[in-house]
C-alpha positions as CSV (number, residue, x, y, z in Angstrom):
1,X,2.6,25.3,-15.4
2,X,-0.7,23.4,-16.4
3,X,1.9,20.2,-18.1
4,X,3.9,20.5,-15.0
5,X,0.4,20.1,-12.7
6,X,-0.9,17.0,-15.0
7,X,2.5,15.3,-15.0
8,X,3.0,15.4,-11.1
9,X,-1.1,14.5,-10.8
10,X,-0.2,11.0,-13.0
11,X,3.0,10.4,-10.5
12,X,1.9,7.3,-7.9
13,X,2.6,6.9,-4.4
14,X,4.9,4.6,-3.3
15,X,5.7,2.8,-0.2
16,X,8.1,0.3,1.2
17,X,7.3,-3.4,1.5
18,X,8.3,-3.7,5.7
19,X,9.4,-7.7,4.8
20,X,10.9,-7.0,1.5
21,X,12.2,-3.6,0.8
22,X,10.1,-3.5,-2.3
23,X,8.8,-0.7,-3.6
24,X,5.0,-0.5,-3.9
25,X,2.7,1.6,-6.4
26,X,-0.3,2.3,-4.4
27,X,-3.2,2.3,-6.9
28,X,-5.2,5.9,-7.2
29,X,-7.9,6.1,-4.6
30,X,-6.0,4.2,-2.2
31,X,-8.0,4.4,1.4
32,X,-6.3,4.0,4.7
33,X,-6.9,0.7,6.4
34,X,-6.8,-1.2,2.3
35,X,-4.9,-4.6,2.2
36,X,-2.5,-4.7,-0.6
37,X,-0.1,-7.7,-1.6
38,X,3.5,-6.8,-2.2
39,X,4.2,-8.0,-6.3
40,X,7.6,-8.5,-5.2
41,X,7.3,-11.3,-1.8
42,X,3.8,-11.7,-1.9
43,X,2.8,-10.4,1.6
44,X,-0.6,-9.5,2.6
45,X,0.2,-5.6,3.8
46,X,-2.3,-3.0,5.3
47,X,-1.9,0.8,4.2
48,X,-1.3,2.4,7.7
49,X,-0.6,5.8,6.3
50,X,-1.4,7.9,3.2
51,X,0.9,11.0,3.7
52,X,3.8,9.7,4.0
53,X,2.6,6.6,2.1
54,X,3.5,3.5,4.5
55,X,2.2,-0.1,4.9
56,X,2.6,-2.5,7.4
57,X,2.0,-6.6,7.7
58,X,-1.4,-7.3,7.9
59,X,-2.8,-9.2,11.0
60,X,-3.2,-12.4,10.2
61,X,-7.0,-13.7,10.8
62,X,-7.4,-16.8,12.9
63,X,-9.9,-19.0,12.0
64,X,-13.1,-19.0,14.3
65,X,-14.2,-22.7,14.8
66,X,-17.5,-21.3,15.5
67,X,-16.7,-20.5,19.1
């Protein structure tokens, strides 16, 4: 039971790139609210979820002039 435990502890979460279809290894300590890039298109993606594991585009930032 114990090899069973440590090999589904070393399995990564995965979600699906929303422009690509990629699949995406989150990294280990992933946090809600993270901005990842997908390896696959490049897009900037936010983790939205972590159970299921889902990301969506991040909001783009407009720039602030200094207004």
């Amino acid at each position: 039971m114990f090899a069973k435990l440590k090999k589904w502890n070393k399995e990564k979460m995965k979600a699906e790139c929303p422009v690509c279809g990629a699949m995406i290894d989150l990294p280990e300590g992933t946090v809600v609210g993270e901005l990842i890039e997908c390896p696959d298109c490049g897009t900037e993606l936010e983790v939205e979820s972590l159970n299921p594991p889902t990301v969506k585009e991040a909001p783009q930032e407009e720039e602030d002039w200094g207004e």
